[in-house]
C-alpha positions as CSV (number, residue, x, y, z in Angstrom):
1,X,3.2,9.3,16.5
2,X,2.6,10.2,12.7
3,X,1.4,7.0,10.7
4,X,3.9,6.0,8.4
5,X,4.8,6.9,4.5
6,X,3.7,5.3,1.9
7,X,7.0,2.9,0.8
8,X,7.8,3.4,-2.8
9,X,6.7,0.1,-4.1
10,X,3.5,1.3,-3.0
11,X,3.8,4.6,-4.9
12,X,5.6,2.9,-7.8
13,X,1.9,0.2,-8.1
14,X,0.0,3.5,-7.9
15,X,1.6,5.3,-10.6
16,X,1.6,2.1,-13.1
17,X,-2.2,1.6,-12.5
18,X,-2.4,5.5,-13.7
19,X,0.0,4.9,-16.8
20,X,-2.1,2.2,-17.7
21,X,-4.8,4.1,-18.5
22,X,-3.7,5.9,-21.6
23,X,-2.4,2.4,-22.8
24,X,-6.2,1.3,-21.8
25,X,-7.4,4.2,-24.1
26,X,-4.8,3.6,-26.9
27,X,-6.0,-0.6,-27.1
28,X,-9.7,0.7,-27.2
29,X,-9.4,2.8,-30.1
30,X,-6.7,0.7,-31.9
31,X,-7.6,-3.3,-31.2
32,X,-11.3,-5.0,-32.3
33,X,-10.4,-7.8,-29.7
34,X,-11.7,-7.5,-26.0
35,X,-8.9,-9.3,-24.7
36,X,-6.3,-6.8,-24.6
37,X,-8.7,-4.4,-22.6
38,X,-9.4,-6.7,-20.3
39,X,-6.1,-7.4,-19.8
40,X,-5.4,-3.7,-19.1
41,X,-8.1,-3.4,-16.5
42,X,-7.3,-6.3,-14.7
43,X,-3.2,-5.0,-14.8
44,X,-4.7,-2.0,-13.1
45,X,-7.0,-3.3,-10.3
46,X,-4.4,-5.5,-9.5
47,X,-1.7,-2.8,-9.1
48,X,-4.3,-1.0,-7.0
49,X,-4.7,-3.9,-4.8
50,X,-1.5,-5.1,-4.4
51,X,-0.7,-1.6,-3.3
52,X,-3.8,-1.3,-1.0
53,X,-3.0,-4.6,1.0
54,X,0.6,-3.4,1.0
55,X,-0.7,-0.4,3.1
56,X,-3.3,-1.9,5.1
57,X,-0.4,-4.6,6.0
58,X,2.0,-1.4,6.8
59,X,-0.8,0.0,9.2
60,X,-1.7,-2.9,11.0
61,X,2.4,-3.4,11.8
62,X,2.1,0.2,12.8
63,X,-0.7,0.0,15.3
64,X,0.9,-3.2,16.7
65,X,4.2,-1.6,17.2
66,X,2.6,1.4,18.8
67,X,0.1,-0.8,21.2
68,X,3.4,-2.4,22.1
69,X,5.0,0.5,22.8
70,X,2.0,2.1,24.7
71,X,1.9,-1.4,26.5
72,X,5.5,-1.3,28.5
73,X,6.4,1.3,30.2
74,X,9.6,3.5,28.9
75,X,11.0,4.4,32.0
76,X,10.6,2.5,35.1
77,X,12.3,3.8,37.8
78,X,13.3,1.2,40.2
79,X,13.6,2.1,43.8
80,X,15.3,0.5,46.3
81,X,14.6,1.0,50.1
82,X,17.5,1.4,52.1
């Protein structure tokens, strides 16, 4: 059984951490202040690692469901004596 997809709030955190880096770049070269770039960075780790605990939550369903499955038997063929 393939593992599953990435869901698209997953792909969607991904692809705002990488858009924040030209907005990272842009508030380096433009603001004096450290806060704003700090504020950047920490945007982006955190929508890396929401995204990462997103998928290592997604995984661990998916083993579970396939132990499960693995677990009971899909066809059990009942046999009576007659």
């Amino acid at each position: 059984m393939p593992e599953p997809k990435r869901t698209g709030v997953q792909l969607a955190l991904y692809t705002l951490s990488v858009l924040l880096l030209p907005v990272f770049l842009y508030v380096t070269w433009r603001v004096e202040s450290p806060w704003p770039r700090f504020g950047c960075i920490l945007l982006a780790f955190g929508c890396q690692l929401v995204a990462k605990l997103l998928r290592r939550r997604q995984l661990n369903r998916f083993e579970r469901e396939s132990a499960a499955e693995s677990s009971v038997p899909q066809h059990q063929v009942r046999v009576s004596a007659d």
